[in-house]
C-alpha positions as CSV (number, residue, x, y, z in Angstrom):
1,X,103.1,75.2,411.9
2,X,100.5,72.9,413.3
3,X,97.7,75.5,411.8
4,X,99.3,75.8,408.4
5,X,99.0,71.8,408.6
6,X,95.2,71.4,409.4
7,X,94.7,73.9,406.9
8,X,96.6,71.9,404.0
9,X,94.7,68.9,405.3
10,X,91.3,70.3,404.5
11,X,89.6,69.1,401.2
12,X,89.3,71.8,399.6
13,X,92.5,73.3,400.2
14,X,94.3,70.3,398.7
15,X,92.4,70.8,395.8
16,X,93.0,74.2,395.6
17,X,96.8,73.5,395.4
18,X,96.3,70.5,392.9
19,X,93.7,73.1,390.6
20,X,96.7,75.5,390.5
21,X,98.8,72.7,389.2
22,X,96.5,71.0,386.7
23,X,95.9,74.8,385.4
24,X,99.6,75.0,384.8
25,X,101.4,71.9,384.2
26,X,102.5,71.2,381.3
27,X,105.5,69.1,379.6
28,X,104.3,65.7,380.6
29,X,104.4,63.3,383.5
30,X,108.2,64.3,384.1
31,X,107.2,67.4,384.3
32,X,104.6,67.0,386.3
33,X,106.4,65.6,389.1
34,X,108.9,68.5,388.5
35,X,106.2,70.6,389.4
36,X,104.9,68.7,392.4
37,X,108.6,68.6,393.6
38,X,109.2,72.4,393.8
39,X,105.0,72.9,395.5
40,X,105.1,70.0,397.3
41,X,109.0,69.6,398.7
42,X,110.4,72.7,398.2
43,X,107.9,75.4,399.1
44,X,105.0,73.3,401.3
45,X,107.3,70.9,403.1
46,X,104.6,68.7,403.0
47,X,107.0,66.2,402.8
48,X,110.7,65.4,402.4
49,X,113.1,64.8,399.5
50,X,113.8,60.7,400.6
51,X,110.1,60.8,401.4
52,X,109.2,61.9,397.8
53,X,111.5,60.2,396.2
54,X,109.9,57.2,397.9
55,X,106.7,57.8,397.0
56,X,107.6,58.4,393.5
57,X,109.8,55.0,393.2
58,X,106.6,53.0,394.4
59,X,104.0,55.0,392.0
60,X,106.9,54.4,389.1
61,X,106.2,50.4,390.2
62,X,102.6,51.1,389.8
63,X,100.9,50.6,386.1
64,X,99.0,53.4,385.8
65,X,100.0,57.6,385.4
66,X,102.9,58.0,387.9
67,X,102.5,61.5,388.6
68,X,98.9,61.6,389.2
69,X,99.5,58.4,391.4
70,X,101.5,60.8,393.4
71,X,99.1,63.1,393.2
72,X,96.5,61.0,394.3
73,X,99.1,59.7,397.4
74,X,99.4,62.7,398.3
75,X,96.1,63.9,398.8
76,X,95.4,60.7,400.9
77,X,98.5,61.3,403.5
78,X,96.7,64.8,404.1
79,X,93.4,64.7,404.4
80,X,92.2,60.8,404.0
81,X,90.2,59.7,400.8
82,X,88.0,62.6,400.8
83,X,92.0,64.1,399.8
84,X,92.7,62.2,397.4
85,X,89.6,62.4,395.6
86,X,90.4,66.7,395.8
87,X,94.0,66.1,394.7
88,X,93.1,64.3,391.8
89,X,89.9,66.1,390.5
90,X,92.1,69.6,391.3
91,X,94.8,68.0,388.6
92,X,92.6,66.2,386.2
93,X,89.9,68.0,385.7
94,X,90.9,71.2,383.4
95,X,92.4,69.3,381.3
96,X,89.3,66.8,381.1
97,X,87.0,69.7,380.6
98,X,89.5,71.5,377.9
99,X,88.9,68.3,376.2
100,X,85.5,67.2,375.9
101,X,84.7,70.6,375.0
102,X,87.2,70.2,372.1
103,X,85.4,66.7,371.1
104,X,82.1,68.4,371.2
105,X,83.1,70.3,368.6
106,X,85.0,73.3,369.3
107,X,87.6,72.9,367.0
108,X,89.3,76.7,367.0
109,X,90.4,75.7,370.8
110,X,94.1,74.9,369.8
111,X,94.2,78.0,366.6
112,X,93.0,80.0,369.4
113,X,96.6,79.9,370.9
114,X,99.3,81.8,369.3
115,X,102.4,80.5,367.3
116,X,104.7,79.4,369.5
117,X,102.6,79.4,373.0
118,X,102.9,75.3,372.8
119,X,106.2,75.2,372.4
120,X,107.0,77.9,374.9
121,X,105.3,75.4,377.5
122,X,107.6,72.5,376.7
123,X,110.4,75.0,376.9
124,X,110.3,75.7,380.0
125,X,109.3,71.9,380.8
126,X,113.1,71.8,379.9
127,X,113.7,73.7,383.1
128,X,111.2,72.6,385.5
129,X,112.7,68.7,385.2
130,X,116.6,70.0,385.3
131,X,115.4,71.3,388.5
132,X,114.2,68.4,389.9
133,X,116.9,66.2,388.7
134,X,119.4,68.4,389.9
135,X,117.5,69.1,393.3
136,X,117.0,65.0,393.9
137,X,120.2,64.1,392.4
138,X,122.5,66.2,395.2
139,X,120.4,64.8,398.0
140,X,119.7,61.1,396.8
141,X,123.1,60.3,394.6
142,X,125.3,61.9,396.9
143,X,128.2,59.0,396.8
144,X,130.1,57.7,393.9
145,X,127.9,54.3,394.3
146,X,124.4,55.9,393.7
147,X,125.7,58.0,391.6
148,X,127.0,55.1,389.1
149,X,123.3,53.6,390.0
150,X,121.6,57.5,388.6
151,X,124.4,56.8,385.5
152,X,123.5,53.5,384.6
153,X,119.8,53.6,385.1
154,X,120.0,56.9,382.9
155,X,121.6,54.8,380.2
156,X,119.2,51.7,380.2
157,X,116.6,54.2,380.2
158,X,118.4,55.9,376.8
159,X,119.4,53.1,374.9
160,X,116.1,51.0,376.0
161,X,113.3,53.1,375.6
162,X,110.5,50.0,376.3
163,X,107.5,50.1,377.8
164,X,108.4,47.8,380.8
165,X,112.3,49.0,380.5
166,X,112.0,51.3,383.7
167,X,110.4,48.5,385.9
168,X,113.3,46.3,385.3
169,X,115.5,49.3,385.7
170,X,113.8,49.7,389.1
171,X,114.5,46.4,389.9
172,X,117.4,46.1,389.1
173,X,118.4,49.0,391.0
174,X,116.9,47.7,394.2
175,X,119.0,44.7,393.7
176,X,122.3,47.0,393.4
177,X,121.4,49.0,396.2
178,X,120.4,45.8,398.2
179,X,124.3,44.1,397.4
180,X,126.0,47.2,397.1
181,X,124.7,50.1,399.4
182,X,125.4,49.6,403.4
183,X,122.0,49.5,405.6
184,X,121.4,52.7,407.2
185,X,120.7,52.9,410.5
186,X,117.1,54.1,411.4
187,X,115.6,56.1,409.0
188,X,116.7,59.7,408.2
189,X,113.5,60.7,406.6
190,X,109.8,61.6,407.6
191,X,107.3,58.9,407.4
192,X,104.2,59.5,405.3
193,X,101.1,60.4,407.0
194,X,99.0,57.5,406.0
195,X,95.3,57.4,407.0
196,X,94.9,53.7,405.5
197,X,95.6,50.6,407.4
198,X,96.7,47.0,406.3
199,X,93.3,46.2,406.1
200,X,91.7,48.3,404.3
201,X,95.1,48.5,402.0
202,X,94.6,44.8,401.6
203,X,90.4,45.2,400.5
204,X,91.6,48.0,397.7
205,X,93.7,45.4,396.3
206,X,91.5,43.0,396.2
207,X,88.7,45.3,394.8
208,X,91.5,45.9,392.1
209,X,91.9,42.9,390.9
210,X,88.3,41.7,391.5
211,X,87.3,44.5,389.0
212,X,90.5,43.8,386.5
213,X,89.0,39.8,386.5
214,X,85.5,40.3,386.7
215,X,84.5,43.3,384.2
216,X,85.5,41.4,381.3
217,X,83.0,38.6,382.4
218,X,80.1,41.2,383.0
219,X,80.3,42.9,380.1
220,X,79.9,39.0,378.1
221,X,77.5,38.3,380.4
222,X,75.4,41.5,380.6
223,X,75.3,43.5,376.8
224,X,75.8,46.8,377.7
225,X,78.1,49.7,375.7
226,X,78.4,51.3,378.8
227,X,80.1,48.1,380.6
228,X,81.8,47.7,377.9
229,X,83.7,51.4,378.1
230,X,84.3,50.8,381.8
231,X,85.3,47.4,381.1
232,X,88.0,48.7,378.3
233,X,89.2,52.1,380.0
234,X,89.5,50.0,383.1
235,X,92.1,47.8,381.6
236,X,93.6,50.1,380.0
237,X,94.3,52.2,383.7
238,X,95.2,48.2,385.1
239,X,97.7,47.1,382.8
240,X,100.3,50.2,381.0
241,X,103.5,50.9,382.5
242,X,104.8,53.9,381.4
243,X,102.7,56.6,381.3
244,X,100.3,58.2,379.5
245,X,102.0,58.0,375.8
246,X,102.1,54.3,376.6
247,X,98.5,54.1,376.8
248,X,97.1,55.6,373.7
249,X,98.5,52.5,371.3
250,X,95.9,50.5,373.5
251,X,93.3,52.8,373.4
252,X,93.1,53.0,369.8
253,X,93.1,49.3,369.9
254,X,89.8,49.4,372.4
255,X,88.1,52.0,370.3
256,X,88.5,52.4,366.8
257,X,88.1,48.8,365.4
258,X,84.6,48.4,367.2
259,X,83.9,51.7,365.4
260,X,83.3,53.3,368.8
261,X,85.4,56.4,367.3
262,X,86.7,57.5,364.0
263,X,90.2,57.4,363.9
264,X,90.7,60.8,362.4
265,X,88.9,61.7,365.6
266,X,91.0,59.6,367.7
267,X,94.1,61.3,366.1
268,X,92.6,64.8,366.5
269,X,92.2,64.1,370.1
270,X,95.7,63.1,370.4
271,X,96.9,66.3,368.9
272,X,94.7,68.2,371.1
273,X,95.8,66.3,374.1
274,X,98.9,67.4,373.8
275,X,98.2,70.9,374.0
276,X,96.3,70.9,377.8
277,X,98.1,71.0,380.9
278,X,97.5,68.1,383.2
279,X,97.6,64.0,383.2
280,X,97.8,62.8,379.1
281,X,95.5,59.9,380.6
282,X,92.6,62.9,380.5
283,X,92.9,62.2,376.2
284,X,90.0,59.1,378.0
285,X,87.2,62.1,378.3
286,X,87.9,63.3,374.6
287,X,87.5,59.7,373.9
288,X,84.5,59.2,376.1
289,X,83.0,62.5,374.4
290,X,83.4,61.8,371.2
291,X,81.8,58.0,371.1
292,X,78.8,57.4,368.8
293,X,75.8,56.2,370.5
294,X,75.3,56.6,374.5
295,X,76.7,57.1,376.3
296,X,78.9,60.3,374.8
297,X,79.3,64.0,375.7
298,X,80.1,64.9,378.9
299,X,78.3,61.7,380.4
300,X,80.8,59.8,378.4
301,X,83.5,61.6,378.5
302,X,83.1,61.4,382.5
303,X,82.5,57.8,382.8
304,X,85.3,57.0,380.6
305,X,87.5,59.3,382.7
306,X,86.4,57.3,385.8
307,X,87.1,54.3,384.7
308,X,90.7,54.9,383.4
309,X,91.5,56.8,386.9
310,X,90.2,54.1,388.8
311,X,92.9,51.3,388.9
312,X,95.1,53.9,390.3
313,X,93.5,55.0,393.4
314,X,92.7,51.5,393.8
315,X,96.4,50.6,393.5
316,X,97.9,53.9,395.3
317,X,95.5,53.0,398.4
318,X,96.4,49.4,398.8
319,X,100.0,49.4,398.3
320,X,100.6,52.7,400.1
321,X,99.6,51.0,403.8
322,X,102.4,48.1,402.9
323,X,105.1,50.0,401.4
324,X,105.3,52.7,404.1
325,X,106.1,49.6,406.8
326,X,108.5,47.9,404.2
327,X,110.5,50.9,403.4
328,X,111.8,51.1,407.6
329,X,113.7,48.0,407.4
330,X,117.2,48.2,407.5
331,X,117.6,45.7,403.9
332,X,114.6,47.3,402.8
333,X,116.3,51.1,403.0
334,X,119.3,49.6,401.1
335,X,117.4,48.5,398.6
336,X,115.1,52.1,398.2
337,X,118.3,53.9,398.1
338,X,119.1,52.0,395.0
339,X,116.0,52.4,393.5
340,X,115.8,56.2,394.6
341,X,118.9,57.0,393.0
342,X,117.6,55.4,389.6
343,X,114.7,57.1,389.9
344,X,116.8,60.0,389.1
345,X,118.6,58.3,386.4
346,X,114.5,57.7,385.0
347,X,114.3,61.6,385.1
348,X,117.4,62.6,383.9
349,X,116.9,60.3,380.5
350,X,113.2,61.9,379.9
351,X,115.1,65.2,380.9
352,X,116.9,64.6,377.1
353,X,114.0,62.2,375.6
354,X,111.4,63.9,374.7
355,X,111.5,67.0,377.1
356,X,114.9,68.2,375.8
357,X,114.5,66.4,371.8
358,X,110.8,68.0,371.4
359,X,111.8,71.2,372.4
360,X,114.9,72.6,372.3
361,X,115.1,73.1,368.7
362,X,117.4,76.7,367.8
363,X,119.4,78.5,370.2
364,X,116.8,80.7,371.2
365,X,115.1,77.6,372.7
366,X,118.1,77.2,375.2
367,X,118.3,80.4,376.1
368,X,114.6,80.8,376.5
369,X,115.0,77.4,379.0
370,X,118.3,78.3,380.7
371,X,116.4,81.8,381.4
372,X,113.7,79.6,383.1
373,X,116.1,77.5,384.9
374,X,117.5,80.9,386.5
375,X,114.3,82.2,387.2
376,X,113.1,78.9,388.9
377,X,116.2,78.0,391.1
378,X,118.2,81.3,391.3
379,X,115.8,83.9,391.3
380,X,113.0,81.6,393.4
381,X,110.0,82.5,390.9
382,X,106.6,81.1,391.2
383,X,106.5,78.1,388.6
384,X,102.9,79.3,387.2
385,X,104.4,82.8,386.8
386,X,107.6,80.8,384.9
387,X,105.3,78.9,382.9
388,X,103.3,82.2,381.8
389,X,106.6,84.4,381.3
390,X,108.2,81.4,378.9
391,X,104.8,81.0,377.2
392,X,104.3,84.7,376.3
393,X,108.3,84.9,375.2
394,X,107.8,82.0,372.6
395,X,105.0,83.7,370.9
396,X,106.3,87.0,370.6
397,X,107.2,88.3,367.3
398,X,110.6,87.7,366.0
């Protein structure tokens, strides 16, 4: 056991693991931490259920991408910085490449995929978050109270669908749990390796919000188009709650009126972004790539990826240090257990909106994603292999 550890904690194998996954998840950020769930929980035991659910509560407080925030957390609780960096180029950086190579021009990248692949990937999306939900749900709603906390938060999330609704449904769940759920004795879980002390947390937050305050300043200060991308893609990384669909309203905002990128371009990006695995916050490189003037191409459509991913390692490694100490109190478990079990409730409503609405359109769709669900959970399948099998099933001929 100890030399399956060091070898997980070694760079390159973490990003290994995380290339595997950026190769091969699709369906979005609820997806995504479907997928991390069954590598990372299930068949790793890098860490456990409470632990994740933890972890994914705190990056779900975070503005930013939650699931590459886990991503990135991960990484640093198993093999430092140099981990997290592995972990989050493994998982961001097909999708970045897919895309800049689609801005520079290769526009046959999405006929080159036949009818129906697309929608064979959110398929089985379908199945990879029922998974999780129902995998989290039995261990972190197990009593009637959590489990009208999961209900309710599952409801706000349905009937609300608002940028900053799941932060106040987080809250408000820490609340319940606080008033409502008994303290636990000491805690029942693992505690997250984490390489980062208070310190150093405390210097990455302050870097943050240096940066957040004084790029905007620079960029007056010091004419430069390429201060002014990291200036723009960096706020845009500081300040979105919800994920990456929440982002691209700003983005166009940042871009298009300066003339920095058409807005047929910024639309055929968008389409194209939704057809590569990985993080949706990768559509920053097509942007990046596709900018008139210098910086553009790949130079671009690095920096501007940089600069959007940024915020969140700042973020991940400053708060990490804090919340890890906060989460063993006795009030403070009370009040995770609340927001753990609405953490469930935030899956189960993306479970039905969008993953369920976008694609389970005909009967076949169910059956192709209730064939999924048995492969995944019954029959103990590789996801990739899943993934592949539902892809090639959607585009066969009818």
């Amino acid at each position: 056991m100890a030399d399956s550890t060091t070898r997980d904690a070694h760079p390159w194998t973490i990003f290994l693991v995380f290339l595997r996954l950026g190769l091969t998840s699709f369906g979005g950020p609820v997806a995504h931490l479907g997928y991390f769930h069954a590598e990372f929980v299930a068949r790793r035991r890098w860490l456990s259920e409470h632990a994740y659910a933890d972890l994914v509560a705190l990056c779900q407080f975070l503005p930013g991408p939650a699931s590459s925030q886990v991503g990135m957390a991960l990484g640093l609780s198993r093999g430092g910085y140099l981990g997290a960096l592995a972990a989050w180029a493994g998982f961001t950086l097909p999708s970045a490449a897919l895309l800049v190579l689609f801005a520079l021009g290769i526009s046959h990248f999405g006929q080159a995929l036949a009818p129906g692949v697309l929608h064979g990937l959110k398929v089985v999306a379908v199945a990879v978050v029922a998974q999780a939900v129902w995998n989290m749900a039995r261990s972190l709603c197990a009593d009637a109270r959590r489990a009208g906390i999961m209900v309710a938060a599952a409801c706000a999330a349905s009937l609300l669908p608002y940028a900053w609704t799941q932060v106040g449904i987080l809250a408000a769940a820490g609340v319940a749990g606080r008033l409502w759920l008994p303290s636990s004795g000491p805690a029942a879980h693992q505690a997250l390796p984490m390489p980062v002390g208070r310190r150093a947390g405390g210097a990455w937050l302050l870097l943050f919000a240096a940066l957040l305050a004084g790029l905007p300043l620079a960029a007056a200060m010091f004419p430069s188009h390429a201060l002014a991308l990291v200036d723009a893609f960096y706020r845009a990384g500081s300040l979105v709650f919800g994920g990456g669909h929440v982002v691209l309203p700003l983005l166009q905002a940042e871009v298009v009126p300066p003339g920095w990128v058409d807005n047929d371009v910024f639309l055929a990006g968008y389409g194209a972004a939704q057809a590569v695995p990985g993080p949706l916050f990768t559509f920053a490189a097509f942007l990046g790539a596709s900018l008139r003037g210098e910086p553009s191409g790949w130079l671009g459509g690095m920096l501007c990826l940089a600069a959007i991913f940024l915020p969140s390692f700042l973020l991940v490694a400053g708060a990490l240090p804090f919340w890890d100490s906060l989460r063993r109190g006795p009030g403070a478990r009370s009040v995770l257990a609340g927001v753990n079990a609405a953490v469930v409730g935030l899956l189960a409503a993306a479970l039905y909106q969008p993953v369920w609405t976008s694609a389970i359109l005909q009967p076949a769709d169910f059956a192709l994603a209730l064939l999924a669900l048995v492969a995944l959970t019954i029959w103990k399948l590789p996801p990739w292999l899943v993934v592949a099998g539902c892809a090639v099933l959607a585009a066969w001929p009818a």
